[in-house]
C-alpha positions as CSV (number, residue, x, y, z in Angstrom):
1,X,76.4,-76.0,-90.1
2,X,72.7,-77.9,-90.7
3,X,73.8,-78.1,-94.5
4,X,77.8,-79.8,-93.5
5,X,75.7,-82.0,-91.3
6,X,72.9,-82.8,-93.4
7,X,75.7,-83.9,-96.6
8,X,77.7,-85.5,-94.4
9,X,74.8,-87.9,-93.5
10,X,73.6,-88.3,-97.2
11,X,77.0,-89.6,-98.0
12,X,77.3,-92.0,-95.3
13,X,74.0,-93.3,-96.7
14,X,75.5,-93.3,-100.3
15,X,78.6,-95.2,-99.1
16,X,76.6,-97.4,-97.0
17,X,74.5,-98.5,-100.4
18,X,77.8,-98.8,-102.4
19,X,79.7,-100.9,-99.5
20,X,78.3,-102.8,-97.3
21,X,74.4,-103.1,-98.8
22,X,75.0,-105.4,-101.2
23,X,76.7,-108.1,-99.1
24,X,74.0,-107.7,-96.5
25,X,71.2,-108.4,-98.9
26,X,68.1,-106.4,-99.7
27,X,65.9,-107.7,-96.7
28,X,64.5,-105.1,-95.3
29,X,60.7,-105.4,-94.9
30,X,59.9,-101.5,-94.1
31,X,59.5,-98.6,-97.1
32,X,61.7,-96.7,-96.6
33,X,64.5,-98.9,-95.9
34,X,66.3,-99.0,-92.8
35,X,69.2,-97.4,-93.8
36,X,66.8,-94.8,-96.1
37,X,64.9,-94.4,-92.0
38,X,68.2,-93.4,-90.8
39,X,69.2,-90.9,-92.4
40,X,65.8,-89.1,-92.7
41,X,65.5,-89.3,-88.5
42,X,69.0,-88.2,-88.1
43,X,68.4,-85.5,-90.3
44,X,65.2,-84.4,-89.3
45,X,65.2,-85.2,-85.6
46,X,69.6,-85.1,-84.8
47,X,71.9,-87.0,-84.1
48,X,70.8,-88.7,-80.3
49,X,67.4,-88.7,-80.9
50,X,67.2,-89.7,-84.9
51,X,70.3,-92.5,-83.4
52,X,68.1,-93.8,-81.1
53,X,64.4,-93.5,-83.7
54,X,66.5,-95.6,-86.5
55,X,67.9,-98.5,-83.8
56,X,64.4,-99.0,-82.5
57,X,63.2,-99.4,-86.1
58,X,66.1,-101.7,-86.9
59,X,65.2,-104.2,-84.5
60,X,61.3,-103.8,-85.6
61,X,63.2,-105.2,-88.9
62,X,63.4,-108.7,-88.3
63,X,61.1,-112.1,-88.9
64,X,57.8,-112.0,-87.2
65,X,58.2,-107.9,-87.2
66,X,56.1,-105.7,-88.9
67,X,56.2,-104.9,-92.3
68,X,55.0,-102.1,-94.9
69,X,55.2,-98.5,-95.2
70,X,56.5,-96.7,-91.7
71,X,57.8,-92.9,-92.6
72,X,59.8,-91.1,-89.7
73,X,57.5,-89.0,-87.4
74,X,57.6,-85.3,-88.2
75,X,59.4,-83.4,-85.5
76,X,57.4,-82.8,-82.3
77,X,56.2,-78.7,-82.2
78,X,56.3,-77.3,-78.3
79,X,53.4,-75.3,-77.7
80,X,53.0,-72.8,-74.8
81,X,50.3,-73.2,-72.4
């Protein structure tokens, strides 16, 4: 099931770039892209948190935002006390 929804999400991304990218523009001031940011957090973190990870970092995306390189955390490990 990870691998349907892990392919399904890499496609989206794909028909993202193909569609709609080109009319928006390539303004994005973060490595990896926005849309490159969500995809990694939906894959690596699901679909509510990595939803809510890649908004947040959308609206860092805008003028007098940050800029530069800004990877998706690494999934948080619980550890028993």
């Amino acid at each position: 099931m990870a691998g349907l929804y892990e392919s399904s999400v890499r496609t989206a991304l794909k028909a993202y770039k193909l569609t709609l990218s080109p009319y928006i523009g390539q303004a994005c001031r973060f490595r990896p892209t926005c849309s490159e940011y969500m995809a990694s957090a939906l894959i690596e973190h699901g679909p509510l948190l990595g939803s809510w990870m890649g908004v947040r970092r959308i609206c860092r995306c805008r003028p007098g935002g940050g800029s530069g390189f800004d990877p998706v955390p690494p999934p948080r490990t619980r550890t028993k006390a």
